[in-house]
SERO-4910 file (N, C-alpha, C, O; in steps of 0.05 Angstrom, whole numbers):
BEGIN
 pado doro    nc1    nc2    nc3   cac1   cac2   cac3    cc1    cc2    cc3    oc1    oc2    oc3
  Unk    A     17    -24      0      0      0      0     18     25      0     37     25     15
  Unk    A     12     46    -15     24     67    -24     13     96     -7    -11     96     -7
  Unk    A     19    108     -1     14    135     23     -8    142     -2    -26    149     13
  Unk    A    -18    145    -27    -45    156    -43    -59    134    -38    -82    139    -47
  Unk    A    -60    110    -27    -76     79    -31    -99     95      1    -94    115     15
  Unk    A   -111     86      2   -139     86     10   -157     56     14   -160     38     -3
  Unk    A   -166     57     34   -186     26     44   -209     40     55   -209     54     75
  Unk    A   -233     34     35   -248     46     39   -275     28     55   -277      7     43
  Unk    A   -295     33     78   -312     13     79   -335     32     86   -334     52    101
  Unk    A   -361     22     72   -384     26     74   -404     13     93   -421     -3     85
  Unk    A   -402     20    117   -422     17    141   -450     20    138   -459     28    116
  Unk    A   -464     15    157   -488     28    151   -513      7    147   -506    -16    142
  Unk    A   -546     14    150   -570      1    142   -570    -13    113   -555     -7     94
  Unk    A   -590    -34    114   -601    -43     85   -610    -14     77   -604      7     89
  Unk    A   -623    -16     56   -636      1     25   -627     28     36   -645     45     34
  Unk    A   -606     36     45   -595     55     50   -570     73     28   -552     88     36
  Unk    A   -574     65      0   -561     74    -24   -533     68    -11   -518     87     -9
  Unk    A   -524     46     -2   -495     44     -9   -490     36    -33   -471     47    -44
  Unk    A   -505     18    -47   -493     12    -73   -489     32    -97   -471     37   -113
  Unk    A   -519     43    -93   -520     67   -112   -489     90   -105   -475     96   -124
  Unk    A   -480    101    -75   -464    111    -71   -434    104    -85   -425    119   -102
  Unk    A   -420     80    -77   -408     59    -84   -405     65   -121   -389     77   -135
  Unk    A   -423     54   -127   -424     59   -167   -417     84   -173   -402     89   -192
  Unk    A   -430    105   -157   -428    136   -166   -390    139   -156   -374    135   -173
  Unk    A   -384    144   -131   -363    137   -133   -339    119   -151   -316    125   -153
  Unk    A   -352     96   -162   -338     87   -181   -333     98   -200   -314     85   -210
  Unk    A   -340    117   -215   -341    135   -234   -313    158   -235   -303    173   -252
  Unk    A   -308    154   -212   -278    169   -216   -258    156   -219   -259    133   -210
  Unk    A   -235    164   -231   -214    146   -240   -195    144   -228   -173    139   -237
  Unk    A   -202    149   -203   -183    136   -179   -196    116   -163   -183     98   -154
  Unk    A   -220    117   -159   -232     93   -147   -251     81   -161   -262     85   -183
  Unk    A   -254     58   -136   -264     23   -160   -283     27   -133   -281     40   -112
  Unk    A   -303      9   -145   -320     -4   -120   -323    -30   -125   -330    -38   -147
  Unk    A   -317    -50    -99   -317    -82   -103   -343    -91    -97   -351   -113   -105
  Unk    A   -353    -79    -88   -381    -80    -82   -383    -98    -44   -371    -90    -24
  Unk    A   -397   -116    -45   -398   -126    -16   -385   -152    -18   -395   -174    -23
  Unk    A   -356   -145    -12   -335   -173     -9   -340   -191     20   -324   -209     25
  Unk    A   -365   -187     38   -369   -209     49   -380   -222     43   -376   -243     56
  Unk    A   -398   -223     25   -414   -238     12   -402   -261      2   -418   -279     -2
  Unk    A   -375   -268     -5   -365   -295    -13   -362   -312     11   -354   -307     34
  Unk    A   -372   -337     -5   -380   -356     19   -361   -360     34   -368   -369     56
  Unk    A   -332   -355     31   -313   -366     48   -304   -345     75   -284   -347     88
  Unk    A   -324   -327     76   -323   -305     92   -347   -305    112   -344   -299    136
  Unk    A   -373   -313     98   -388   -319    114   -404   -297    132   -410   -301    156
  Unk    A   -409   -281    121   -415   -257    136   -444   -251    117   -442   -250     92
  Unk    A   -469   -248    128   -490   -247    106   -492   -266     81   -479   -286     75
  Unk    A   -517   -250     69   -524   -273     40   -500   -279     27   -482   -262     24
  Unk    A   -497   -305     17   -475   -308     -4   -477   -299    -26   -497   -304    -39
  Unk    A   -458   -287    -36   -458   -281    -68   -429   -284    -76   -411   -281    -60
  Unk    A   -427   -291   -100   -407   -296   -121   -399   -281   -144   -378   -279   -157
  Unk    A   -423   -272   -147   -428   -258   -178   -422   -231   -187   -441   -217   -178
  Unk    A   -403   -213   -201   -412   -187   -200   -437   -187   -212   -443   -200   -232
  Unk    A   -454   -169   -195   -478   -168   -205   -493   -153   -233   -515   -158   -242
  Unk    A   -475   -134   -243   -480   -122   -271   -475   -138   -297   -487   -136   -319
  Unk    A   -451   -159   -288   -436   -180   -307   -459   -191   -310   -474   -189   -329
  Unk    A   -464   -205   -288   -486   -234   -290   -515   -220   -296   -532   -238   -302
  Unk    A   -524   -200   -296   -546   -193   -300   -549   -190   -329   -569   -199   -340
  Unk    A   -530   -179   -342   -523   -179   -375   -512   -211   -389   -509   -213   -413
  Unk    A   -508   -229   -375   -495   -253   -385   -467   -259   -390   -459   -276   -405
  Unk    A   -452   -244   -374   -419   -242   -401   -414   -250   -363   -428   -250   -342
  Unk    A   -383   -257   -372   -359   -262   -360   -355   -243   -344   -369   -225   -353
  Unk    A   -339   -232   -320   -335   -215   -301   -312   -222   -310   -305   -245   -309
  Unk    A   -290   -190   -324   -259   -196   -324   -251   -193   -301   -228   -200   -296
  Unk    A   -269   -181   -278   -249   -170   -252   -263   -201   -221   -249   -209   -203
  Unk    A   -286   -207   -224   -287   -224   -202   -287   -253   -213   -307   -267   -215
  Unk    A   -264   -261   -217   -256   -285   -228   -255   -307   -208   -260   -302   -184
  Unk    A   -248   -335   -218   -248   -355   -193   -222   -345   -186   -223   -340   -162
  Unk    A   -193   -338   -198   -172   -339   -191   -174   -303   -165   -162   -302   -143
  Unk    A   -185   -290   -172   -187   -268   -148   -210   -275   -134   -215   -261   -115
  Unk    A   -223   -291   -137   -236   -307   -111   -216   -323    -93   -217   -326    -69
  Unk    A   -199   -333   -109   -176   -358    -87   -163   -339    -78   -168   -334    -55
  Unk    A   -149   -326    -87   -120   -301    -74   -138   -282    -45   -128   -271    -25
  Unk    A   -170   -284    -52   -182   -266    -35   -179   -280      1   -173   -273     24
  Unk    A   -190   -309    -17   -194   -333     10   -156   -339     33   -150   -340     57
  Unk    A   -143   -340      5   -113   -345     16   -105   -320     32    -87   -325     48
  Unk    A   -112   -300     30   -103   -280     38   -115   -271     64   -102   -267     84
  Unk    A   -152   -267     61   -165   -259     88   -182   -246     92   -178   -259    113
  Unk    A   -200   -231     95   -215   -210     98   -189   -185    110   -193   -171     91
  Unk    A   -175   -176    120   -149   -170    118   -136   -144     97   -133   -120     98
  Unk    A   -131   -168     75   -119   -161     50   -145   -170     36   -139   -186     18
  Unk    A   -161   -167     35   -183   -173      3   -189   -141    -11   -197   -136    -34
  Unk    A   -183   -123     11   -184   -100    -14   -162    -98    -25   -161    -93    -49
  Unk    A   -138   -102    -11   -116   -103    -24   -112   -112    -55   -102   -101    -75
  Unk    A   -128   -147    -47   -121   -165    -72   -146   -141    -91   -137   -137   -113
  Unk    A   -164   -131    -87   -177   -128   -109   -163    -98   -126   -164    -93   -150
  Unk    A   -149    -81   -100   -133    -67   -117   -108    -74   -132   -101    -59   -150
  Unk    A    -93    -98   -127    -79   -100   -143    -93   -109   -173    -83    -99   -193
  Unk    A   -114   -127   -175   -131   -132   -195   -137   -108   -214   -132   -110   -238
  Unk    A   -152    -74   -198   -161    -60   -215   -146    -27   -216   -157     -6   -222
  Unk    A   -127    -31   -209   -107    -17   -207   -107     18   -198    -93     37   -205
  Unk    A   -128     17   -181   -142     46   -171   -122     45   -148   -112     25   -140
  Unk    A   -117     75   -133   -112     68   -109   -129     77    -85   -121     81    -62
  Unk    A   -155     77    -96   -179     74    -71   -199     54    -76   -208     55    -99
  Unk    A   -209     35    -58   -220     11    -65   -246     15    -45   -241     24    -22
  Unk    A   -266     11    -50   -293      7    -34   -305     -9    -31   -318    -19    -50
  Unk    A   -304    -18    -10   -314    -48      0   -347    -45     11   -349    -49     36
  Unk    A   -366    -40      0   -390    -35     11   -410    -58     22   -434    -62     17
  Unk    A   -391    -74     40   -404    -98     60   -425    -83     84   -443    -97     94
  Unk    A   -422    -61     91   -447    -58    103   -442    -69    138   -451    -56    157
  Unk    A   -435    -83    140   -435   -101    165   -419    -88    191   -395    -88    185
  Unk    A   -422    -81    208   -406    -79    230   -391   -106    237   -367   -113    237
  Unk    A   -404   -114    241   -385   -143    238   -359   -159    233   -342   -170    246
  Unk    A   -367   -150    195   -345   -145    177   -312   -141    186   -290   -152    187
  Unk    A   -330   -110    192   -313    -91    190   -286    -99    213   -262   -101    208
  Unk    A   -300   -102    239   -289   -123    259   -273   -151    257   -255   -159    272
  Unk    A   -282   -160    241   -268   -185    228   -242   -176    205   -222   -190    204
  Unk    A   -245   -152    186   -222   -145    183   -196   -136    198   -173   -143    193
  Unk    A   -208   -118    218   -192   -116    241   -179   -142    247   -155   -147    244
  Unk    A   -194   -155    254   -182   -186    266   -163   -199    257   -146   -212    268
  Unk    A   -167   -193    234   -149   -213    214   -124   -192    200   -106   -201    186
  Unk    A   -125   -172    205    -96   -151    202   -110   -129    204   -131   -124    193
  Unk    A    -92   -108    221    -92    -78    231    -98    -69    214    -81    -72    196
  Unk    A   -128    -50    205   -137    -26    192   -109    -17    189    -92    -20    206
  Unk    A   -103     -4    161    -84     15    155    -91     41    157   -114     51    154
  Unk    A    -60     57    164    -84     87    172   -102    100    156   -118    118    162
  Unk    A    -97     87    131   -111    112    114   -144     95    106   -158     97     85
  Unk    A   -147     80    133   -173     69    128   -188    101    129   -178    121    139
  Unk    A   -216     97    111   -239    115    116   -265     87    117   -268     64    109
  Unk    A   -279    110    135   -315     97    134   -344    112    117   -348    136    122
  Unk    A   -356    103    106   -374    116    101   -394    108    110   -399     85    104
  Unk    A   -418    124    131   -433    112    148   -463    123    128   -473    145    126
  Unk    A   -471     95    115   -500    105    105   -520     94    119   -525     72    129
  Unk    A   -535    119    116   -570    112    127   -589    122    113   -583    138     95
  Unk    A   -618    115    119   -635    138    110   -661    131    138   -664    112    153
  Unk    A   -674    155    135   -693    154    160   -707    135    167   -720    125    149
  Unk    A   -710    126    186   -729    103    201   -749     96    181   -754     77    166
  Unk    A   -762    124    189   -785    106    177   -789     95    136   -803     80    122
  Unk    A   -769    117    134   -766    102     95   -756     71    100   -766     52     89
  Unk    A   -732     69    122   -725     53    130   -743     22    136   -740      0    125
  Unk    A   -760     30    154   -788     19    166   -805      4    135   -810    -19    130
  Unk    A   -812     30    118   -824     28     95   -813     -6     73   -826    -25     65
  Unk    A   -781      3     71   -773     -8     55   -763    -47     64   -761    -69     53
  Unk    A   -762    -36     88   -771    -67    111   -788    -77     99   -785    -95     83
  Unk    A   -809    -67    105   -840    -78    110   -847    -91     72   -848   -115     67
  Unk    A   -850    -73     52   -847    -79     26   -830   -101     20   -841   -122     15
  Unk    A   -809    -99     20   -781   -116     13   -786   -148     22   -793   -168     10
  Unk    A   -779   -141     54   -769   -174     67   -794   -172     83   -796   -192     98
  Unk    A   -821   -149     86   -846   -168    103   -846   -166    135   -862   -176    151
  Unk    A   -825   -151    141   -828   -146    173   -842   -125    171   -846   -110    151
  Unk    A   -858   -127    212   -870   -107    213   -857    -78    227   -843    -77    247
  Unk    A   -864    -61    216   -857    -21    220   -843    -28    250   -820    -18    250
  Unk    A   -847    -38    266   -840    -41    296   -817    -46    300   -800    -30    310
  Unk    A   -814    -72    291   -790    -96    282   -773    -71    259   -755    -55    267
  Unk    A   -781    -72    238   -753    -51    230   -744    -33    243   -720    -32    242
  Unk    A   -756    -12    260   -749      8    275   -732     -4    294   -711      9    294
  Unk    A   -733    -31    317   -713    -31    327   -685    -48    301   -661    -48    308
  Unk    A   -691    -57    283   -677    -66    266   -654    -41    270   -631    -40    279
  Unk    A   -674    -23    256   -654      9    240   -636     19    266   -615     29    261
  Unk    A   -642     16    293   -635     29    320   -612     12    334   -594     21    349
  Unk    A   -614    -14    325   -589    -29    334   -566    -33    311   -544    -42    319
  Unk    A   -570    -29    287   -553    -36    266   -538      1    264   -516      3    252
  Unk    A   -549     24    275   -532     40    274   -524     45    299   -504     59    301
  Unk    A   -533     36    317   -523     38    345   -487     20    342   -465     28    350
  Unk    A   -494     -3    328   -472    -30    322   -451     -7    307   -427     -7    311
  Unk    A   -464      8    291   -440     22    270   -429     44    279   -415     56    263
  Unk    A   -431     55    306   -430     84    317   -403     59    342   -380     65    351
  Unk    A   -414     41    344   -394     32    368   -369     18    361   -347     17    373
  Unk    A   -378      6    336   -349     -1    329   -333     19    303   -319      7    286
  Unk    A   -337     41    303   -321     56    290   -316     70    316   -297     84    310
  Unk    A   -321     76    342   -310     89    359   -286     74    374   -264     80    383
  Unk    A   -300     52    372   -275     18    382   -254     19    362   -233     16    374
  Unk    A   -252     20    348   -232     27    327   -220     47    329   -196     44    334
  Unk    A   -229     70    328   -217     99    324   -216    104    292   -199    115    279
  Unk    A   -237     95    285   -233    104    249   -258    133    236   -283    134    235
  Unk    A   -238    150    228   -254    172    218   -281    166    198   -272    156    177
  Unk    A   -302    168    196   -320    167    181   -333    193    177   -325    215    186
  Unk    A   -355    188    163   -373    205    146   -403    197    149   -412    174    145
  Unk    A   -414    215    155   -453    202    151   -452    209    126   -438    226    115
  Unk    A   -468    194    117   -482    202     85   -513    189     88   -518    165     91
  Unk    A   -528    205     86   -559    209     89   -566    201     61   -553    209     41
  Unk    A   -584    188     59   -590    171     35   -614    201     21   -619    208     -2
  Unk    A   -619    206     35   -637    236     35   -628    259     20   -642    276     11
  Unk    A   -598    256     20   -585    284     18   -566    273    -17   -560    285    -38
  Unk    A   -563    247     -6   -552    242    -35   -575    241    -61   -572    250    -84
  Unk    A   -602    222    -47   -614    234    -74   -619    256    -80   -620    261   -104
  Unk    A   -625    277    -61   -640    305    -74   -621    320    -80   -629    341    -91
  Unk    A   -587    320    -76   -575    335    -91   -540    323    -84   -522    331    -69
  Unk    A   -540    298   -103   -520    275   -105   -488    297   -107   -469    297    -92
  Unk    A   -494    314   -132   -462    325   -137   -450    340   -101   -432    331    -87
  Unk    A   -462    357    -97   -466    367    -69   -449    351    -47   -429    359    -36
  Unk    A   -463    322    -43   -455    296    -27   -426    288    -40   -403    290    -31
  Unk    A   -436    279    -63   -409    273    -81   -387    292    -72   -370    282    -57
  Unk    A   -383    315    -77   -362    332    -74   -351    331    -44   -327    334    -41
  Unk    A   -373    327    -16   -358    327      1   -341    300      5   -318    297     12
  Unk    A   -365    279     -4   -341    255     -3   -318    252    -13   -302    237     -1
  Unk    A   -310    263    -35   -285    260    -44   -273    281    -28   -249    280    -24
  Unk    A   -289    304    -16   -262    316      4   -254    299     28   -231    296     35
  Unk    A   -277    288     39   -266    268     61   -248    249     47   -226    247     58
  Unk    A   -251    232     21   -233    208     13   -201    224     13   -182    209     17
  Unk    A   -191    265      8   -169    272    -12   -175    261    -34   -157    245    -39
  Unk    A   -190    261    -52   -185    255    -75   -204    290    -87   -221    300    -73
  Unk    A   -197    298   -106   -206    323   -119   -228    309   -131   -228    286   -141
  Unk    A   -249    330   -128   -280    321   -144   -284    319   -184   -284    337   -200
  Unk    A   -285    294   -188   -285    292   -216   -321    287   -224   -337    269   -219
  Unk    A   -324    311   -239   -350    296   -265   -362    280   -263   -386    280   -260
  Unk    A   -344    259   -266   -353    235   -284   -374    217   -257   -390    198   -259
  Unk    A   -367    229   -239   -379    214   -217   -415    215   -227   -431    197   -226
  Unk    A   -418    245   -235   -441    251   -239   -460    229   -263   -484    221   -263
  Unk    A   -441    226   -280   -453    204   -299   -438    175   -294   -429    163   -313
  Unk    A   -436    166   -271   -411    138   -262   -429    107   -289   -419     87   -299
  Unk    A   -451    115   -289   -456     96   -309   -440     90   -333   -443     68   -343
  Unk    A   -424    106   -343   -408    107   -366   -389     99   -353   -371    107   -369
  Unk    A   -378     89   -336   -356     72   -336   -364     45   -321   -382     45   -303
  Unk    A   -350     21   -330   -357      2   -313   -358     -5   -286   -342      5   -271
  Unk    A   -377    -22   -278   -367    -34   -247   -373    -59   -244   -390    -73   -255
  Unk    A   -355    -62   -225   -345    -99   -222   -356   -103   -191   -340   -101   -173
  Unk    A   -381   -109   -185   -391   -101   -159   -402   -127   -143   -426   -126   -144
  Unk    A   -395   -144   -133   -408   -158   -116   -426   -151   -102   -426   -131    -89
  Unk    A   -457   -174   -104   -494   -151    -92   -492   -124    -99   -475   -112   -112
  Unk    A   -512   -118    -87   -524    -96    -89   -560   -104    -99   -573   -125    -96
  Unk    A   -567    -84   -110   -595    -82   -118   -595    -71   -142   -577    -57   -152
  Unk    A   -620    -78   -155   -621    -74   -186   -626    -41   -179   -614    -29   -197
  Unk    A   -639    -19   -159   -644     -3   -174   -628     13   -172   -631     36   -181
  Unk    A   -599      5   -155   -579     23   -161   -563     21   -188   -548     39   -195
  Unk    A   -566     -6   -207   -559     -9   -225   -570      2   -248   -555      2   -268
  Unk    A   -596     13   -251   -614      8   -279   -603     33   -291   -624     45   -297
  Unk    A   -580     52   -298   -578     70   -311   -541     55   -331   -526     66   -347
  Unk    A   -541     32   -320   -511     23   -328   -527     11   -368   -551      7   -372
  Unk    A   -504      7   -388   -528     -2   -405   -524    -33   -401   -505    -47   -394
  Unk    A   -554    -38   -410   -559    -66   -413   -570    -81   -389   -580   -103   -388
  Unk    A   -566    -66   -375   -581    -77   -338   -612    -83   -346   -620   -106   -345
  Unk    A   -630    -61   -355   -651    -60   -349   -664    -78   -382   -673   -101   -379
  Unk    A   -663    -69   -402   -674    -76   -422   -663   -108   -433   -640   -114   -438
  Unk    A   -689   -125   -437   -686   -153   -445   -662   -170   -423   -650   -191   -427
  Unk    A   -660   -154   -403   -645   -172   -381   -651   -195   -371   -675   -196   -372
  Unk    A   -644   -210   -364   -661   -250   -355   -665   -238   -325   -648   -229   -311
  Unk    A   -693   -242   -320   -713   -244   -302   -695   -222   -281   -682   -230   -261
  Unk    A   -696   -194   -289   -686   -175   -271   -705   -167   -246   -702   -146   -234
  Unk    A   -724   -184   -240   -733   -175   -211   -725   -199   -194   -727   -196   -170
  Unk    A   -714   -224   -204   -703   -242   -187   -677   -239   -184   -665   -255   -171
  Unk    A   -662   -215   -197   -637   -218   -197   -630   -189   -176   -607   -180   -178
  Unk    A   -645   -178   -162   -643   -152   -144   -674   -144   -132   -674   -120   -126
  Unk    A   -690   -152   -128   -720   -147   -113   -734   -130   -128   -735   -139   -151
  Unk    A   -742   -114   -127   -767    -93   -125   -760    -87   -156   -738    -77   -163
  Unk    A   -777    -92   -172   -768    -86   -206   -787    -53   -217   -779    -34   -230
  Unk    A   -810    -59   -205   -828    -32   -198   -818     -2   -191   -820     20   -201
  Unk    A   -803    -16   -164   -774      8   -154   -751     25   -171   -745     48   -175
  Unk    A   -742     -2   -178   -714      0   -199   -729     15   -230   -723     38   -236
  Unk    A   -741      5   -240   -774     23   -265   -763     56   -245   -743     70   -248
  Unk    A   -781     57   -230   -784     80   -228   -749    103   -226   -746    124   -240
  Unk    A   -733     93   -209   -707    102   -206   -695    108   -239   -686    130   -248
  Unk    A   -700     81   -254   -692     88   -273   -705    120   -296   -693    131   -314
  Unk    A   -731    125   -286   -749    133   -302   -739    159   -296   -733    173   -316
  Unk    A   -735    174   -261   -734    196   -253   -704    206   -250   -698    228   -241
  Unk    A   -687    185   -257   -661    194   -273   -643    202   -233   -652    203   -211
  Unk    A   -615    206   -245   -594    206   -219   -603    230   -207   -601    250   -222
  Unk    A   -612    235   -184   -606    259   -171   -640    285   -176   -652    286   -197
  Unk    A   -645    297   -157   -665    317   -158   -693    299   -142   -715    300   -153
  Unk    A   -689    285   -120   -715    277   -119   -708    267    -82   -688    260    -71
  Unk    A   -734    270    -74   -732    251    -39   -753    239    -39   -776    247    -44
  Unk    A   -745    217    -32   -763    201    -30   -776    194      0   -765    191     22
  Unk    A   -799    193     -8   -825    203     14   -846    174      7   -869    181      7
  Unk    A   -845    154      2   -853    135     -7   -873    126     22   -897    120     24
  Unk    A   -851    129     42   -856    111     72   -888    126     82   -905    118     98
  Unk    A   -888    151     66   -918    169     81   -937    147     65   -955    148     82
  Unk    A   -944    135     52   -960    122     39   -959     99     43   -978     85     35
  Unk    A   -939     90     55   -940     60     51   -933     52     88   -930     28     92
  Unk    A   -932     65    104   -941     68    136   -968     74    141   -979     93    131
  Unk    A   -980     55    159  -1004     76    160  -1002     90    192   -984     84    208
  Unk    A  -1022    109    198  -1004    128    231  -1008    113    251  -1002    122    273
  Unk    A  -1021     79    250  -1006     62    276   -974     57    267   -957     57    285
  Unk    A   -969     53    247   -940     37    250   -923     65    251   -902     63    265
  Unk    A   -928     88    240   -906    113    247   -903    109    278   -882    106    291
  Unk    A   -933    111    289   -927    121    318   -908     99    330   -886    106    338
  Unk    A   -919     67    330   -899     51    333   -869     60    328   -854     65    347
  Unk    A   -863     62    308   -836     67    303   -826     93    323   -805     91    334
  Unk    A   -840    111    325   -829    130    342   -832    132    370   -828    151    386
  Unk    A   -839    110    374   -838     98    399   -810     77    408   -807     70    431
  Unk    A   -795     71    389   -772     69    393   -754     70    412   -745     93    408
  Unk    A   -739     57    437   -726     70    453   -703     73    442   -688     57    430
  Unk    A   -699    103    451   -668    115    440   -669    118    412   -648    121    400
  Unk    A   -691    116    399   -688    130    359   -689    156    355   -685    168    334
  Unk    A   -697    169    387   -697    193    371   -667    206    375   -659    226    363
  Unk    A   -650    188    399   -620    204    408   -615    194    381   -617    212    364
  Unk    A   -609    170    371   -597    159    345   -602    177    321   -583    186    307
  Unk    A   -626    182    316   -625    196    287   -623    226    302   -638    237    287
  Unk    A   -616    244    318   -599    273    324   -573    261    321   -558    276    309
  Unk    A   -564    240    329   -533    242    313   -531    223    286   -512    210    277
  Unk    A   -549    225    282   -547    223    238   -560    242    229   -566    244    205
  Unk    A   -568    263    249   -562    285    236   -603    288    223   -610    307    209
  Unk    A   -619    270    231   -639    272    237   -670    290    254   -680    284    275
  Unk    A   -675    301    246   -694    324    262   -729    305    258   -742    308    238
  Unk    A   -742    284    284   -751    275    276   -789    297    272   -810    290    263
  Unk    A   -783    313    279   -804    328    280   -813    340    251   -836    344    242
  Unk    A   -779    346    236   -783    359    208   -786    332    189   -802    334    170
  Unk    A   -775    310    190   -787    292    188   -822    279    169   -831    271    147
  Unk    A   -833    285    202   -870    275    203   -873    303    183   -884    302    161
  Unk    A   -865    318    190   -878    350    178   -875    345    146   -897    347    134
  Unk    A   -847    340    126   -852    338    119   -830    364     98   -824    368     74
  Unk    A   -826    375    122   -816    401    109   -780    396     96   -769    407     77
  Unk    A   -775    385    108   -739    378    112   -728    354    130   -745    341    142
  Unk    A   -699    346    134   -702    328    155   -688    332    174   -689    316    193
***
């Protein structure tokens, strides 16, 4: 690792635009995104996956997640696996968007964070949060709320157990005005803000999971794809993302699809409302409606 090299990890909730973040970030030509490297079975951390998911959604070969950088990943560790994937794609910032506190812990385990680790801590509000629960995987508004309250509580404790600098990134703030977000993140990464982030679809990504509707602007994702709602969930969702294009929009979905027993539930929460004041959360502007 080189004093410009960078280890990047993406903390944070489900449907909380890490992937979408991750891809947009990929779009500069200093960083790659690997997408969620726990996902290989030999790691064991969440769903298994194998696949980059844009490759296999289009049919072709993945030049970058091969069996042979699947073995070098296993031989090596959770550890060194961003390592191995930067030596693979020759960036010197790599984003590992596993999501997991866990993970992240188990890297530690297996070799000392280098200093120039960064975190990116994504969320989006409870109750979109709550919403996209309930739709998705079928739990109820209740159950996700303490879901959302212990999975950032988990990510606030072990980036403080660590001592590793992070970033909130509000899933809120990146869609309604992405370049904005974009630009501070690359000040937190040192890397100078490039363009291209703004259109990251024009360049490739080699991404382990994610979800189709952070994908549907890459070409070939969406049109005559093999069975693209089994291959990332909500195809309705990903339709629409695709339709209302990167950036200019918040999504407010959860007012419609909560009804005011399960809000109140959720805000009944113990300790959600200290948690979302430090993500930066106002839960009053929130219900209102006006801002967050």
């Amino acid at each position: 690792m080189t004093t410009s090299d960078k280890n990047v990890y993406i903390l944070g909730t489900a449907y909380s635009g890490s992937t979408l973040l991750g891809s947009a970030l990929n779009g500069h030509p200093l960083i790659a995104y690997a997408g969620e490297i726990s996902r290989l079975p030999f790691f064991d951390h969440g769903p298994v996956g194998t696949a980059c998911f844009v490759c296999d959604i289009k049919g072709e070969a993945c030049p970058i997640w091969t069996d042979d950088l699947k073995a070098r990943m296993e031989q090596r560790g959770p550890g060194e696996a961003v390592d191995v994937y930067r030596e693979t794609v020759g960036t010197p910032v790599v984003i590992d968007g596993s999501k997991y506190a866990q993970w992240l812990r188990s890297v530690q385990a297996s070799q000392p964070l280098p200093p120039h680790t960064r975190v990116l801590l994504t969320t989006k509000n409870p109750f979109s949060y709550a919403s996209s629960i309930k739709r998705r995987d079928g739990h109820e508004a209740w159950l996700a709320a303490n879901m959302w309250r212990d999975t950032v509580f988990d990510c606030l404790r072990t980036l403080v157990s660590l001592g590793l600098p992070y970033l909130v990134v509000r899933y809120e703030d990146f869609s309604l005005e992405p370049e904005r977000l974009l630009r501070k993140v690359c000040g937190f990464l040192d890397v100078e803000f490039d363009q291209r982030v703004m259109s990251f679809w024009k360049q490739p990504v080699h991404a382990l999971g994610g979800n189709l509707g952070a994908y549907v602007w890459y070409k070939g994702v969406m049109p005559d794809s093999p069975a693209p709602a089994q291959k990332g969930g909500d195809l309705h969702v990903a339709q629409t993302y695709e339709a209302r294009g990167f950036g200019g929009w918040f999504d407010s979905k959860w007012r419609d699809e909560l009804t005011a027993d399960e809000i109140s539930l959720v805000l009944g929460t113990p300790l959600l409302g200290d948690l979302c004041s430090m993500m930066g959360y106002k839960l009053e502007r929130l219900l209102s409606g006006t801002a967050l």
